[in-house]
C-alpha positions as protocol buffer text, in pm:
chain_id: "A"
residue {
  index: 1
  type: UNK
  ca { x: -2335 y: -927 z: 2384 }
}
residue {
  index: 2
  type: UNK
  ca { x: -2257 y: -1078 z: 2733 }
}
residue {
  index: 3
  type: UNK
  ca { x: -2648 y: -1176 z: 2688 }
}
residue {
  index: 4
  type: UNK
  ca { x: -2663 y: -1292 z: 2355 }
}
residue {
  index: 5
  type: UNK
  ca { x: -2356 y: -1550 z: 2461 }
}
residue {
  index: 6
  type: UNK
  ca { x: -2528 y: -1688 z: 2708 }
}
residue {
  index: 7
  type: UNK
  ca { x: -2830 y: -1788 z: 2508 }
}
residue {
  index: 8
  type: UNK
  ca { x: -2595 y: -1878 z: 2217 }
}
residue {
  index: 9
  type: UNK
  ca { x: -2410 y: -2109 z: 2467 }
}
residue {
  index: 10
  type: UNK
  ca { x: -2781 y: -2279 z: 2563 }
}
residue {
  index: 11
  type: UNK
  ca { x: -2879 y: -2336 z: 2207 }
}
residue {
  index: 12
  type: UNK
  ca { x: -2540 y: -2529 z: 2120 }
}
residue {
  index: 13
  type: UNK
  ca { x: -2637 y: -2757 z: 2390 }
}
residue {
  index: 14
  type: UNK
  ca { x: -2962 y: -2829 z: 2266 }
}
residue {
  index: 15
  type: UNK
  ca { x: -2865 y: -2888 z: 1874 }
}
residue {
  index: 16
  type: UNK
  ca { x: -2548 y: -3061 z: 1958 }
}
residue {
  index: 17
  type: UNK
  ca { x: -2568 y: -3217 z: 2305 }
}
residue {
  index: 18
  type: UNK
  ca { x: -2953 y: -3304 z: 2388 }
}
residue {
  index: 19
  type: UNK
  ca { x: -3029 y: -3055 z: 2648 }
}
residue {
  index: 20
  type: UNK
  ca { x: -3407 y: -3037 z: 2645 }
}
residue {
  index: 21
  type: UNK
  ca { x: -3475 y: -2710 z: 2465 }
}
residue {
  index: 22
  type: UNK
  ca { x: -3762 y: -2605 z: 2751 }
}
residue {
  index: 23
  type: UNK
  ca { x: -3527 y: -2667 z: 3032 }
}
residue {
  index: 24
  type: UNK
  ca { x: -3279 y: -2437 z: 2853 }
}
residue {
  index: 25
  type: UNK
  ca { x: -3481 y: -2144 z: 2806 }
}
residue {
  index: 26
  type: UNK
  ca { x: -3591 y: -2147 z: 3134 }
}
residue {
  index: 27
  type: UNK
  ca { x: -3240 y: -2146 z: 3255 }
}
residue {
  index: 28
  type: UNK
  ca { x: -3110 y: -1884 z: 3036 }
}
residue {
  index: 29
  type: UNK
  ca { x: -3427 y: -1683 z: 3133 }
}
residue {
  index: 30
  type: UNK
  ca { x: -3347 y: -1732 z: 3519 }
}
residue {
  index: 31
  type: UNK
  ca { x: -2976 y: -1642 z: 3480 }
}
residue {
  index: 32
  type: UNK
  ca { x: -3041 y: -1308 z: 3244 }
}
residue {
  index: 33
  type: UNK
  ca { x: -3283 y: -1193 z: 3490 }
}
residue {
  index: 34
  type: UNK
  ca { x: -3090 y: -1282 z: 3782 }
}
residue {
  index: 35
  type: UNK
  ca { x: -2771 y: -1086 z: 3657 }
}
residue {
  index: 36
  type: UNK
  ca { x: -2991 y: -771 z: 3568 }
}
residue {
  index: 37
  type: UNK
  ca { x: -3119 y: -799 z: 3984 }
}
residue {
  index: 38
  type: UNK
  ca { x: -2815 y: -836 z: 4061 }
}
residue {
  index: 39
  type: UNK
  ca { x: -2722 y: -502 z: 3839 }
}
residue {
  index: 40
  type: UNK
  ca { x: -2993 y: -289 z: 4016 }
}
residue {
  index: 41
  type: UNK
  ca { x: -3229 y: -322 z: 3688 }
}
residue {
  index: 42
  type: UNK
  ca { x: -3624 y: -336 z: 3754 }
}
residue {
  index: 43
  type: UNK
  ca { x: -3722 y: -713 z: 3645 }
}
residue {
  index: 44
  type: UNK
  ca { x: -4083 y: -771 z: 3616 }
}
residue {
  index: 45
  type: UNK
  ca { x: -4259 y: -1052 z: 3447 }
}
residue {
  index: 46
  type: UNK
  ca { x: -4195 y: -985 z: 3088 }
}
residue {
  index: 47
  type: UNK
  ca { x: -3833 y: -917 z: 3151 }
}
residue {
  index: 48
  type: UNK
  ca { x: -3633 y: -1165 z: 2973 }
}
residue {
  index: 49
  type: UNK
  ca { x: -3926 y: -1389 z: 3042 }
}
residue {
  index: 50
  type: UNK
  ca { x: -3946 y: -1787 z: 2870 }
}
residue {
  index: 51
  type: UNK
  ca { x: -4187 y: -1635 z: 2568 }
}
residue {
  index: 52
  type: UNK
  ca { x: -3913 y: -1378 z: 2457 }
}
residue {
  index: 53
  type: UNK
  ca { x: -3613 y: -1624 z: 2516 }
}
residue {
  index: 54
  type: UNK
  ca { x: -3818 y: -1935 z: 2311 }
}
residue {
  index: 55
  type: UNK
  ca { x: -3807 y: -1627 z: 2033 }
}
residue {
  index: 56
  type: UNK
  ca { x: -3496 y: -1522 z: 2058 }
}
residue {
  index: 57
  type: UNK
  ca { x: -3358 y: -1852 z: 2087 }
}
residue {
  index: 58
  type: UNK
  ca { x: -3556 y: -1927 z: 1748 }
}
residue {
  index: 59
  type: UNK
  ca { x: -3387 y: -1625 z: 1555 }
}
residue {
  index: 60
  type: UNK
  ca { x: -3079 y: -1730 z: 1694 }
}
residue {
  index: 61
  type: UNK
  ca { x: -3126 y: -2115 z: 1555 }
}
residue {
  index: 62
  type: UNK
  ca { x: -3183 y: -1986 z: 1213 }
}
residue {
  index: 63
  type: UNK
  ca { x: -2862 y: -1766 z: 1200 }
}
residue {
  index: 64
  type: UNK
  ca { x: -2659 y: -2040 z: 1374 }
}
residue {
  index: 65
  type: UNK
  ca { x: -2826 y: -2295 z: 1108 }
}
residue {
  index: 66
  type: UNK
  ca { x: -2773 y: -2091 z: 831 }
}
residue {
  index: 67
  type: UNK
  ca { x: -3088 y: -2080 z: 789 }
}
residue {
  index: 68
  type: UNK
  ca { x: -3168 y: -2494 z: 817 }
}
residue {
  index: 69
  type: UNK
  ca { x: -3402 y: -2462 z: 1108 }
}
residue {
  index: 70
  type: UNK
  ca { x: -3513 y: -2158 z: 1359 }
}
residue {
  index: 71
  type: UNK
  ca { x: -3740 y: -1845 z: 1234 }
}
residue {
  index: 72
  type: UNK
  ca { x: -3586 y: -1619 z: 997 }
}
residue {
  index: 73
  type: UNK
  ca { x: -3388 y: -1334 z: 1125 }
}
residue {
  index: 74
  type: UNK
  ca { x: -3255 y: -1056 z: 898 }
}
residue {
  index: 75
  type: UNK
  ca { x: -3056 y: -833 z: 1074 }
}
residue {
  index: 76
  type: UNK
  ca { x: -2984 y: -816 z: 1406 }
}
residue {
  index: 77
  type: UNK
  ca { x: -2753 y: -904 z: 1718 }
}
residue {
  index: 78
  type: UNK
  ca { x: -2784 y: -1240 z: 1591 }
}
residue {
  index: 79
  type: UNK
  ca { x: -2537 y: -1260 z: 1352 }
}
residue {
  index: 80
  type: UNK
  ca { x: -2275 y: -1083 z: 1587 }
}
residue {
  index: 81
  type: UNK
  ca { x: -2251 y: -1309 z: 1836 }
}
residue {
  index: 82
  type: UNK
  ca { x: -2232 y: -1608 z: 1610 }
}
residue {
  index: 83
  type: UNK
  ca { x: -1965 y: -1460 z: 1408 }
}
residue {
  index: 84
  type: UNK
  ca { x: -1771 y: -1379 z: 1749 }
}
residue {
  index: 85
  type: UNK
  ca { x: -1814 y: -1750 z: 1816 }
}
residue {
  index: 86
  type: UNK
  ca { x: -1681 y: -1862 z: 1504 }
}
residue {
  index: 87
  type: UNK
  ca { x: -1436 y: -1640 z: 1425 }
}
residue {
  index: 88
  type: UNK
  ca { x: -1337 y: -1531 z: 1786 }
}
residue {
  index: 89
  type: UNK
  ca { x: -1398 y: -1779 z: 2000 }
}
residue {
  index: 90
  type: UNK
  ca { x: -1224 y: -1671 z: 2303 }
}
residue {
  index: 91
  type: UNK
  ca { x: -1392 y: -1344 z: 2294 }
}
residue {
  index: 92
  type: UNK
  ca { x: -1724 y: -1578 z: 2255 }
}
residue {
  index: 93
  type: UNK
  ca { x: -1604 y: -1786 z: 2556 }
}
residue {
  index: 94
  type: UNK
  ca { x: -1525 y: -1500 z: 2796 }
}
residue {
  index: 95
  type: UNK
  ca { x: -1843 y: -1367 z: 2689 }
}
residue {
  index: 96
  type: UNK
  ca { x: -2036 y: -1639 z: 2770 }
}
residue {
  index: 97
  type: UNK
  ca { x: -1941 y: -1709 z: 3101 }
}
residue {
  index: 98
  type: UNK
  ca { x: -2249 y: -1667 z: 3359 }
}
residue {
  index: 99
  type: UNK
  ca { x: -2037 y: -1450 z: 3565 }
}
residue {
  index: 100
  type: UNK
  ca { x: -1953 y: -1158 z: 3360 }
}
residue {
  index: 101
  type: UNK
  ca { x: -2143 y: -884 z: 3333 }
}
């Protein structure tokens, strides 16, 4: 989930504050990999790599849209972490934070 907030956080700031979606998935892709380094796990170059962040990110859009905009998700982590964030937002905000793990 500590994941999933972090690339929740990044999308928020690209539909409601301008941040350039490309520069956002390639910071969300450097962080995720550089807190699973830092966790001992093997990262090679299709872990948590721009391609399957510019995905997820798009799943994430339509479940955060309600379905306005993004690719269709189903089922999935998706809607979790966006009903932590609206429903428990201080769990969502401690989750979020780069430095948790």
């Amino acid at each position: 989930m500590h994941e999933a907030a972090i690339l929740l956080r990044a999308l928020i700031n690209v539909l409601n504050n301008g941040e350039e979606r490309k520069r956002a998935i390639t910071e969300v892709s450097q962080t995720l990999r550089e807190l699973a380094a830092g966790q001992g796990i093997p990262v090679d170059d299709k872990f948590r790599n721009e391609n399957g962040i510019a995905l997820q990110m798009s799943k994430l859009e339509y479940v955060f849209t309600d379905g306005t905009s993004g690719l269709r998700a189903q089922t999935g982590w998706y809607f979790d972490i966006v009903r932590l964030y609206r429903e428990e937002r201080g769990k969502y905000d401690k989750l979020s934070r780069f430095g948790n793990s």
